[in-house]
C-alpha positions in Angstrom: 28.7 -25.9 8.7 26.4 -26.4 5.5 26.6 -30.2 3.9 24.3 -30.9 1.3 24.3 -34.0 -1.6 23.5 -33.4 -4.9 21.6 -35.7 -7.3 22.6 -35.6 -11.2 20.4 -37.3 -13.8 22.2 -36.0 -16.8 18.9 -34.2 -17.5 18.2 -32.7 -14.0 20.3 -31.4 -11.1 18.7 -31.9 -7.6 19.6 -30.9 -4.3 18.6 -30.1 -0.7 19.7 -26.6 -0.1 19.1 -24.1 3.2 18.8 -20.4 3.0 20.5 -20.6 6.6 23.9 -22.2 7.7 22.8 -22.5 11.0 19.5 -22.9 13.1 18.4 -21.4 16.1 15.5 -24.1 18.3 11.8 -23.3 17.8 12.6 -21.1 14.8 11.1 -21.6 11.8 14.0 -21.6 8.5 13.6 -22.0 5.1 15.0 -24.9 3.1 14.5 -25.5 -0.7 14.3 -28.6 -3.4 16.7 -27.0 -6.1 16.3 -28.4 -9.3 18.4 -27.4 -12.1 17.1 -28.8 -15.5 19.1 -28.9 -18.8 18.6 -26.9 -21.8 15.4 -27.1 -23.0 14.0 -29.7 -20.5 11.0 -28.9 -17.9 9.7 -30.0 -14.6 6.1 -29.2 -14.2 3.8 -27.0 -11.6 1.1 -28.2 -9.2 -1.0 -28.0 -12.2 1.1 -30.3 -14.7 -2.0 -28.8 -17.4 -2.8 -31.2 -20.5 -0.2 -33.8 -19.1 2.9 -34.6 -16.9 3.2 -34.9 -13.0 4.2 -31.9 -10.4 7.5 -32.9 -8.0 6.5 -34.5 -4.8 8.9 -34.9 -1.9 8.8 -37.6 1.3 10.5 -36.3 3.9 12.5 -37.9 6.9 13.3 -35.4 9.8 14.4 -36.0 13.0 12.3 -36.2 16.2 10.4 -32.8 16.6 11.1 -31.2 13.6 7.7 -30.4 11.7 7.6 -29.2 7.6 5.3 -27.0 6.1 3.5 -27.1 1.8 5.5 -26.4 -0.7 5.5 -23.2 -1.9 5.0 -23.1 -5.9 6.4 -20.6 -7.8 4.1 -19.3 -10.5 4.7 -21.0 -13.4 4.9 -20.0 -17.2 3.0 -22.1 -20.5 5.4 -25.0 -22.7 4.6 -26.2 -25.7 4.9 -29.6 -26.4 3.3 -30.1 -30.3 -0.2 -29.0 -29.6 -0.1 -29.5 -25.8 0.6 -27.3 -23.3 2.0 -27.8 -20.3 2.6 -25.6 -16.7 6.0 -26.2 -15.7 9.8 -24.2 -15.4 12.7 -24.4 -17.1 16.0 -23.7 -16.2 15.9 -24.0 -12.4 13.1 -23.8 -9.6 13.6 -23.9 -6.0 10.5 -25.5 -4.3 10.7 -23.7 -1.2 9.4 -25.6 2.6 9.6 -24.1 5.7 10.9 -26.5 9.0 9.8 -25.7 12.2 12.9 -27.4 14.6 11.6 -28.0 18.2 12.8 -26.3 21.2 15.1 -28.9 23.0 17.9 -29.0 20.7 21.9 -28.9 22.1 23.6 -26.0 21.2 26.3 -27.2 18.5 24.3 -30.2 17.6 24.1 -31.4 14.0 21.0 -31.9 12.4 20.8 -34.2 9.1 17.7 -33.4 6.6 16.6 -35.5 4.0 14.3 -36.3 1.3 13.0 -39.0 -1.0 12.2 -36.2 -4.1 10.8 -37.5 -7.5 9.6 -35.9 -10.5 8.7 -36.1 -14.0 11.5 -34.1 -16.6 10.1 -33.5 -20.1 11.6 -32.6 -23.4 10.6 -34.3 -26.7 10.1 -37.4 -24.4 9.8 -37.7 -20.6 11.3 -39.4 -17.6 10.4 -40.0 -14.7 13.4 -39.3 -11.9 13.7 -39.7 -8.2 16.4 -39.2 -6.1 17.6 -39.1 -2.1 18.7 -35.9 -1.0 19.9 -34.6 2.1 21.2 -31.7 4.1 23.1 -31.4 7.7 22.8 -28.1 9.8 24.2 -27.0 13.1 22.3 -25.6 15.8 23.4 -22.7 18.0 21.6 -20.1 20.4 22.2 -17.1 18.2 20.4 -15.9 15.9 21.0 -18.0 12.7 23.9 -17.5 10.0 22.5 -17.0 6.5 24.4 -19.0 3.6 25.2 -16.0 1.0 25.5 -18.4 -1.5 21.6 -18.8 -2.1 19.9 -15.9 -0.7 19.6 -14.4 -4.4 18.2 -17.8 -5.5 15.7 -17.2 -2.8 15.4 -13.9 -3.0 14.2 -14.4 -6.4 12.2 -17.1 -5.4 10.0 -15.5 -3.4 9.1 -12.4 -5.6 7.4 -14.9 -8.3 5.4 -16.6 -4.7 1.7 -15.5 -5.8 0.1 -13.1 -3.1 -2.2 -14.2 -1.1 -3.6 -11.4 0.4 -4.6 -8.5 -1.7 -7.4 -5.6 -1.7 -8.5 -6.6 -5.3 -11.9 -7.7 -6.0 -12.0 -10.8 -8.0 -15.1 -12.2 -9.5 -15.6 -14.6 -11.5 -18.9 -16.2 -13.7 -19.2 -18.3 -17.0 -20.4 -16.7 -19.9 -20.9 -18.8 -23.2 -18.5 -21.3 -22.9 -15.6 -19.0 -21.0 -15.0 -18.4 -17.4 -14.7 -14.8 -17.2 -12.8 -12.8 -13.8 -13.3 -9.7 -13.7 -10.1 -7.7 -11.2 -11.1 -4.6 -10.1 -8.5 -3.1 -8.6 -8.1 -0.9 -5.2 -8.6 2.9 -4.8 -4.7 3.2 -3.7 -3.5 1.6 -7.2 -2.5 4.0 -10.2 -0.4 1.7 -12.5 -2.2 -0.3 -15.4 -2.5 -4.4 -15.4 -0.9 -5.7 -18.7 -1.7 -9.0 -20.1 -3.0 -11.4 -17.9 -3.5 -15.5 -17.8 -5.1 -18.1 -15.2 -3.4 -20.9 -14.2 -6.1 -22.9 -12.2 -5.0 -25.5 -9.3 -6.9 -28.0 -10.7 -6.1 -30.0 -13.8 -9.1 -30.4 -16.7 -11.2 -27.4 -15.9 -10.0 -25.5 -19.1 -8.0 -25.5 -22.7 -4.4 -25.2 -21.9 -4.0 -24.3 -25.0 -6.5 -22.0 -26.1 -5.4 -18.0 -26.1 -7.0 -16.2 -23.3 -8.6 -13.1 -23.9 -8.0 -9.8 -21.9 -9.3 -6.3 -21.7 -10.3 -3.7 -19.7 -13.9 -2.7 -19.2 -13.9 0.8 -17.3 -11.9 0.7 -13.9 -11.8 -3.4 -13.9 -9.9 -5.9 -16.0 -11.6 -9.0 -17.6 -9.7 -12.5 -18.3 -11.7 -14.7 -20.3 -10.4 -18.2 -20.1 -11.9 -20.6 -22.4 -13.3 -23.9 -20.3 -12.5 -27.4 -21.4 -16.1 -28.5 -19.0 -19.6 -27.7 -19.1 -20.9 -25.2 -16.9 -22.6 -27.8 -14.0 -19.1 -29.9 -14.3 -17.1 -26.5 -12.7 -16.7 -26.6 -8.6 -18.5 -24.0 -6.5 -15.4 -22.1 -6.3 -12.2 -21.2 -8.9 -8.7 -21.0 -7.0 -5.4 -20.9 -9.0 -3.0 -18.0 -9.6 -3.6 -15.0 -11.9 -0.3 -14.2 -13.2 0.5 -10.2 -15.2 3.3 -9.3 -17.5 3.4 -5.6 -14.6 2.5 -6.2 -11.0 -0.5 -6.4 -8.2 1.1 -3.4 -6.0 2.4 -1.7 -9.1 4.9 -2.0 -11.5 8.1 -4.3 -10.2 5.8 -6.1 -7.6 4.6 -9.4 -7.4 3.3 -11.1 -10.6 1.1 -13.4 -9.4 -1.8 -13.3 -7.1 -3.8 -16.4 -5.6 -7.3 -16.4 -5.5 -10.4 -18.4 -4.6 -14.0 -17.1 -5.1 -17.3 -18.3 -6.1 -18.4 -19.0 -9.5 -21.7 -16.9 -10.5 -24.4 -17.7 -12.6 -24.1 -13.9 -13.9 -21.4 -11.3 -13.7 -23.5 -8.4 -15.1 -25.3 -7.8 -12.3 -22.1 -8.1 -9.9 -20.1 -6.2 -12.2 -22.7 -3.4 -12.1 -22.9 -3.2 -8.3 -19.2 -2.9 -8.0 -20.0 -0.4 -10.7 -22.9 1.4 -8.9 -20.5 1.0 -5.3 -18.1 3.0 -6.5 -19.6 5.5 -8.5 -21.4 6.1 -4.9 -17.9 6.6 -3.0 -16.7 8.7 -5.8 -19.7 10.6 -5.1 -19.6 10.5 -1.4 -15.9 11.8 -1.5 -16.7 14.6 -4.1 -19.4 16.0 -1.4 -17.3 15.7 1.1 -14.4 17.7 -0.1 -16.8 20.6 -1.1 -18.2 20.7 2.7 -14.8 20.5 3.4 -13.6 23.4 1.3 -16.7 25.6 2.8 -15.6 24.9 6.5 -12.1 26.3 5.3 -14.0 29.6 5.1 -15.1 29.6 8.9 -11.0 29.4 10.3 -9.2 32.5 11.4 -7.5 33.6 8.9 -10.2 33.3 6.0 -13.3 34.1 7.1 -12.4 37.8 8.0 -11.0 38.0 4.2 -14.7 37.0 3.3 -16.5 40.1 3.5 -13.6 42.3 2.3 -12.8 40.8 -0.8 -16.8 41.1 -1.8 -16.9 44.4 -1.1 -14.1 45.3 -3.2 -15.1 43.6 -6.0 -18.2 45.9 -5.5 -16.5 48.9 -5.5 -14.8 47.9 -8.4 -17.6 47.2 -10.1 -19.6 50.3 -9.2 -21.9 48.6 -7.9 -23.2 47.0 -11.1 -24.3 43.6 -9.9 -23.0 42.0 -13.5 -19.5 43.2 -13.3 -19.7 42.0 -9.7 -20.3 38.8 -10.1 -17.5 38.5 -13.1 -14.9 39.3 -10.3 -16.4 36.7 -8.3 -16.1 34.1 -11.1 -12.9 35.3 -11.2 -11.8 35.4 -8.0 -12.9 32.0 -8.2 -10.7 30.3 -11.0 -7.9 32.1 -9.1 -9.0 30.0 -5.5 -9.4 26.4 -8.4 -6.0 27.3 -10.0 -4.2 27.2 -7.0 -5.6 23.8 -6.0 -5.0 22.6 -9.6 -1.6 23.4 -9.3 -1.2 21.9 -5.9 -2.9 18.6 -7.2 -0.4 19.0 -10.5 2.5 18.9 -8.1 0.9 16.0 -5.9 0.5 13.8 -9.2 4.1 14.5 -10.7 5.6 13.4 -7.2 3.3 10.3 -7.2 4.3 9.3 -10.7 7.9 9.7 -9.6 7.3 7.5 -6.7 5.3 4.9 -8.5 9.2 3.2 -10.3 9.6 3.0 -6.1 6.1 1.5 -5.4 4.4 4.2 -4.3 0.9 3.6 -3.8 0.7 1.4 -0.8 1.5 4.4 1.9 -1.3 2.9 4.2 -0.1 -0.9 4.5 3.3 0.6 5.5 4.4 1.7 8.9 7.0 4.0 8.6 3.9 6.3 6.2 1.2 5.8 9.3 4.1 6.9 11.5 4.7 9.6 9.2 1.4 10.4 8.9 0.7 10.7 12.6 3.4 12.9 13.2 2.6 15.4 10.3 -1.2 15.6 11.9 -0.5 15.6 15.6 2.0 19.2 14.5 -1.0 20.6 12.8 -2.9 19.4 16.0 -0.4 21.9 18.3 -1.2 24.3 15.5 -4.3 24.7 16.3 -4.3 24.3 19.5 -2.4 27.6 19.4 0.8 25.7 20.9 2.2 27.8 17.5 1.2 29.0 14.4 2.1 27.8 11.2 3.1 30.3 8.7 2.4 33.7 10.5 4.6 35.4 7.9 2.4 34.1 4.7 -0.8 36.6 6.7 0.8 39.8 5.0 0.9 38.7 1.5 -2.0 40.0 0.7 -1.2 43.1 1.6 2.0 43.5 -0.1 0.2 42.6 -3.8 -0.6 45.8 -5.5 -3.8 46.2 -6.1 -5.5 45.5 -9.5 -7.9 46.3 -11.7 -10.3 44.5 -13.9 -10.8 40.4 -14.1 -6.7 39.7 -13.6 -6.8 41.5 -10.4 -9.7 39.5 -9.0 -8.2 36.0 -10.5 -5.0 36.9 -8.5 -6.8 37.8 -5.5 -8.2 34.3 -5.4 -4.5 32.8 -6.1 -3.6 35.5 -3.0 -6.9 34.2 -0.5 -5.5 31.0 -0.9 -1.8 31.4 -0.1 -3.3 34.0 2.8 -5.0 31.2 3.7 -2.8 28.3 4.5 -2.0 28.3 7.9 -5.0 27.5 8.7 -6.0 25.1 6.0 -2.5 23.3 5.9 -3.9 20.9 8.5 -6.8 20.2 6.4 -5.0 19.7 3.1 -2.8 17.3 4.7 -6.1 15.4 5.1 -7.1 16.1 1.7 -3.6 15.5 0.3 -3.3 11.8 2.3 -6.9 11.1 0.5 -5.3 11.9 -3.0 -2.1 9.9 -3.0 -4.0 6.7 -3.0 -6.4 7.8 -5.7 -6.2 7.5 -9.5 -5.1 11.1 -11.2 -8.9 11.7 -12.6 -9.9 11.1 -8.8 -7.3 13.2 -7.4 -7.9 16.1 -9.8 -11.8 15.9 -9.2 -11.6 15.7 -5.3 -9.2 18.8 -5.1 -11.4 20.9 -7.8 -14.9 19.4 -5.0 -12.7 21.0 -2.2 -11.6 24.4 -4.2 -15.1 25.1 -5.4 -16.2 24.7 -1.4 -14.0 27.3 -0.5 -14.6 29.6 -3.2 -18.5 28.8 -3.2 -19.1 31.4 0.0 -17.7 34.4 -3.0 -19.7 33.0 -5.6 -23.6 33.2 -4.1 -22.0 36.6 -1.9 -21.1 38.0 -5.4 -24.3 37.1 -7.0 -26.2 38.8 -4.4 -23.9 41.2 -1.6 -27.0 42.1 0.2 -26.5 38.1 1.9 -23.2 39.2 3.4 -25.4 40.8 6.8 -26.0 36.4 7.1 -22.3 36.1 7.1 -21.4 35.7 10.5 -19.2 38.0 12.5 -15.0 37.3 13.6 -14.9 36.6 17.1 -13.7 34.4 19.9 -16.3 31.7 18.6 -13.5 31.2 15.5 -11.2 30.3 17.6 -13.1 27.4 19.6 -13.9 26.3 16.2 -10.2 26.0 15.4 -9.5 24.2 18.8 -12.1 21.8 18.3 -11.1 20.9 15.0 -7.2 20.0 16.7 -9.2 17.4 18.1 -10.9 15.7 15.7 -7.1 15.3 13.9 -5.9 13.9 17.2 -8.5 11.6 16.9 -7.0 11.0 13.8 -3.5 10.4 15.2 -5.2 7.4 17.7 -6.3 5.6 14.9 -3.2 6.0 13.0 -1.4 4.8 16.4 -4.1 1.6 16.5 -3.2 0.8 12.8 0.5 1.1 13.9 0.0 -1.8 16.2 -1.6 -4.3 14.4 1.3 -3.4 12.2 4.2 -3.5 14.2 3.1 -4.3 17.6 2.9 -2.8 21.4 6.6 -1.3 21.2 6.2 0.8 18.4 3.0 2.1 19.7 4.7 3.2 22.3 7.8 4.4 20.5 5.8 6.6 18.5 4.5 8.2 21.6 7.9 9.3 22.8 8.3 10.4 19.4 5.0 12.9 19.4 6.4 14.0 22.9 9.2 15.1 21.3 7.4 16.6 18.7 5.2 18.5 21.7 8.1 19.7 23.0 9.8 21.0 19.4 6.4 23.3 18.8 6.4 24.3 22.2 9.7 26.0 21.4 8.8 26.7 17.9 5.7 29.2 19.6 7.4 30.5 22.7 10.8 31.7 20.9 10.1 31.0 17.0 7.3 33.7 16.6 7.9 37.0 14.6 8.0 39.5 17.4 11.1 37.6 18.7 14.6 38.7 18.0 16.0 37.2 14.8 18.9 35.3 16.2 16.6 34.1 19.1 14.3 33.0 16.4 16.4 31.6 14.7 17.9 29.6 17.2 14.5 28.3 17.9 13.3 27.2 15.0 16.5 25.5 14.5 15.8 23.5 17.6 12.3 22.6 17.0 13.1 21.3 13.3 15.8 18.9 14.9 13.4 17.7 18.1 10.6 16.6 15.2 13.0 15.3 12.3 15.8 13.5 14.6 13.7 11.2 16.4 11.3 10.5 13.5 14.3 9.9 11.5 15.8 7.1 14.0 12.2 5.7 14.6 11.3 5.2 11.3 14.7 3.9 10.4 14.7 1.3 12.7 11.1 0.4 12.7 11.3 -3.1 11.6 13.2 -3.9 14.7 9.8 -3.6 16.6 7.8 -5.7 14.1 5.5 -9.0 15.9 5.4 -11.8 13.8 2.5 -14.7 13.8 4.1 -17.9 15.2 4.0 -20.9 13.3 2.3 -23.6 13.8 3.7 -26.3 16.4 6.4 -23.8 17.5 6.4 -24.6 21.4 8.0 -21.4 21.9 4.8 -19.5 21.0 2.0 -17.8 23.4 -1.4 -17.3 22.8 -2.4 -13.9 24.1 -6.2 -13.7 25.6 -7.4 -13.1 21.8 -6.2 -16.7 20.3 -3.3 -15.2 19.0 -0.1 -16.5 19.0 3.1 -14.7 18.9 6.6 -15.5 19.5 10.1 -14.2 19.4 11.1 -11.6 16.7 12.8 -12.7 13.6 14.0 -10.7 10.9 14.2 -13.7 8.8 10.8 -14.6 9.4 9.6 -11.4 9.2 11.2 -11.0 5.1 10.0 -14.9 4.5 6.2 -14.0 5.5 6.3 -10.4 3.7 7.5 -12.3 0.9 5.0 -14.5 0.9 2.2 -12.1 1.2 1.0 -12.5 4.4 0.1 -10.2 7.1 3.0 -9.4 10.0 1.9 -8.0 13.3 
């Protein structure tokens, strides 16, 4: 049972309040300040700004129990005349976590309190104080939530500022304004809107003063102006930067923390980060284009190579002009189809970006995906089966066509022809795209089209080179076995980031899962192939689709039941593994509390 008292001021409400009704020893809860203020008064932030005085709270805990910082919600600007101040209206809950220790009674009671004061403001301001206090029971089970203010934490914790984040953050003084540049990573494709600084320390600029905002090629720039001189500034800015969208995309976290040196010059750092990824965009380009040329050397392409050349020849009559139009042709028909494969990626992204899409890689259930999708083309290439036997006829069933259409579709027709075996490579090139911006996407799907269609271009131009083009054999098929390795390699990594992730078990849950997946291709080749009776086939296929899907399904559904989390500090449960690290027993509530927080669960 939950028993809390509440404090009334006539201008503020405070009370102790618990986002549990029961604790568990050694494991860490979550208990709030609440304070409710009456229309059109305000409690300030860490950062009071021109004037006031941020709550503070003196706590008395019984023998063992430990208390963490107060978590500050990010705050939002009030006017008061000409000064402004950082505060909240309304209601705030100033969240602390409490650590209990490990040699608690079961059905014990626990009392809480708290000597809380603060400063309310409205035309004038008070100072207030007040003793709160909150009892618990303890029990071995996991502990009982309170329904009555998980929303209140809930929301809460989605205005916490992240503190971990793959943005770039700079920041230098120019003139009399402390500029930061943001500079966003590869895997985000919304757009920041409006953005302020709240700095943790009081003085450092105008309050009051509009900040400017704008974006400057791929990076956004908040000028703040300062209310110091340039030598008065510390080494290093840390506050919040706070956005009218979000960090991880639209609906996510408004605020992010940061902390980073304060340069003499941002120009030449600006134009690094500049120069840096102008190089990866470059890097990536010539990578999918060596990519797109290897496509040529699999199976099922390269023996399509010489035969499409020497029909465009005999189209031509041999006139070396009209020749090389059908292989400019042939080639808007291979950078079509990519096109429209890209098209389709980027319309399913933008639908998934109201559902945050865009951070695949920081969650497990897309590595485990992921691995799963490349360890199938993996079989596939090891000849365990083949994937899409039935697509190796369709280019004989396309009449045959004169003139610069019939070429254009013959590229449209290589391509689909060849897809079984470039399906394991597009899913490469397809993981690379979702987290890239649409211009990236598009460009890096036109690099690896023009490297499959390059081999027809210079043949076309000149079909005396095609005695260099090297002859179908056995060799092809080493080739494609060697590259199954090199995507298993793949699917070890992706297991490795699964563990830091979400620890040991689901390392090793995933490997039942790819068994499974083993065993569902194995079927899929020795009873799913064409030359195979259709009801036997059938029944195969059947079989293997439900081996793959079913336990990916149940794994993925249920993989935050396998999640590590960090222990906290003190907890005498905890156990430092031979690394330093110290884990302890799994908590979903812990688990939510440090997501929501923005730090890293392993």
């Amino acid at each position: 049972m939950t028993t809390a008292s509440v404090v009334n001021t006539g201008q503020v409400e405070a009370e102790l309040v618990s986002e549990v009704k029961t604790i568990r020893p050694a494991q860490p809860f979550w208990v709030a300040l609440r304070l409710k203020m009456a229309p059109h008064w305000h409690v300030y932030w860490i950062n009071p700004g021109d004037a006031g005085q941020a709550p503070s709270v003196e706590w008395t805990l019984p023998e063992g129990f430990q208390t963490g910082e107060i978590q500050w919600p990010y705050p939002k600007r009030v006017w008061m005349d000409e000064f402004v101040n950082f505060g909240y209206e309304d209601e705030v809950l100033l969240m602390v976590q409490i650590t209990p220790p490990n040699n608690l009674d079961p059905e014990q009671v626990v009392e809480l309190k708290a000597a809380a004061e603060w400063l309310v403001c409205k035309d004038v301001c008070i100072p207030e104080s007040g003793e709160v206090s909150l009892t618990l029971t303890v029990q071995d089970g996991p502990p009982e939530t309170d329904p009555q203010w998980l929303k209140a934490f809930a929301e809460t914790r989605s205005r916490l500022p992240l503190t971990q984040s793959d943005w770039q953050i700079e920041a230098a003084v120019e003139d009399t304004s402390l500029v930061i540049v943001a500079t966003p990573p590869t895997w985000f494709s919304g757009t920041l809107s409006k953005t302020i600084f709240f700095p943790y320390e009081e003085f450092l600029i105008h309050n009051a003063a509009e900040q400017g905002f704008e974006k400057t090629g791929g990076s956004y720039r908040i000028m703040v102006p300062l209310a110091v001189a340039k030598a008065d500034l510390p080494e290093k800015m840390a506050g919040i930067l706070v956005t009218d969208s979000g960090w991880r995309g639209e609906g996510s976290e408004k605020a992010l923390e940061i902390d980073v040196p304060v340069a003499t010059k941002l120009s030449a750092a600006s134009g690094a980060q500049s120069g840096n990824g102008l190089k990866s965009l470059l890097l990536a380009l010539g990578f999918a284009f060596m990519g797109g040329i290897i496509l040529n050397l699999m199976p099922c392409v390269l023996p399509v190579l010489s035969l499409k050349i020497l029909s465009f020849v005999q189209q031509a009559g041999e006139d070396r002009k009209k020749v090389f139009h059908h292989g400019l042709m042939f080639t808007f028909g291979v950078l079509a189809s990519f096109w429209v494969l890209a098209g389709a990626l980027l319309l399913l992204r933008a639908g998934g970006e109201q559902l945050g899409w865009g951070f695949q890689l920081q969650s497990p259930s897309f590595i485990v995906f992921l691995a799963v999708f490349l360890f199938l083309f993996g079989l596939s290439l090891f000849g365990v089966f083949e994937i899409g036997t039935s697509l190796m006829g369709v280019g004989q069933n396309v009449p045959a066509k004169s003139g610069g259409f019939g070429s254009f579709m013959s590229g449209v027709t290589a391509t689909v022809v060849a897809t079984p075996c470039t399906a394991p490579f597009m899913g490469s090139a397809l993981g690379f795209a979702l987290s890239q911006p649409a211009l990236v996407a598009m460009l890096i799907f036109t690099s690896l089209g023009m490297g499959m269609a390059a081999p027809y271009v210079v043949l076309a131009s000149s079909p005396a080179l095609m005695r260099f083009v090297p002859k179908p054999g056995l060799w092809m098929e080493s080739l494609k076995q060697f590259m199954g390795f090199l995507l298993m390699a793949t699917v070890i990594w992706l297991a490795w980031v699964l563990g830091n992730q979400a620890g040991v078990n689901a390392v090793v849950l995933l490997l039942f899962v790819l068994l499974f997946v083993s065993v569902g291709g194995w079927i899929l080749g020795r009873w799913g192939s064409p030359v195979k009776e259709k009801h036997t086939r059938l029944t195969a296929q059947v079989g293997a689709v439900l081996l793959i899907l079913v336990p990916l399904y149940l794994f993925i559904a249920n993989l935050d039941l396998f999640a590590v989390t960090p222990s906290a500090n003190g907890n005498p449960a905890a156990a430092k593994s031979a690394e330093g690290i110290a884990w302890q027993p799994f908590s979903p509530q812990l688990v939510q509390d440090l997501r929501s927080e923005g730090k890293p669960v392993f």
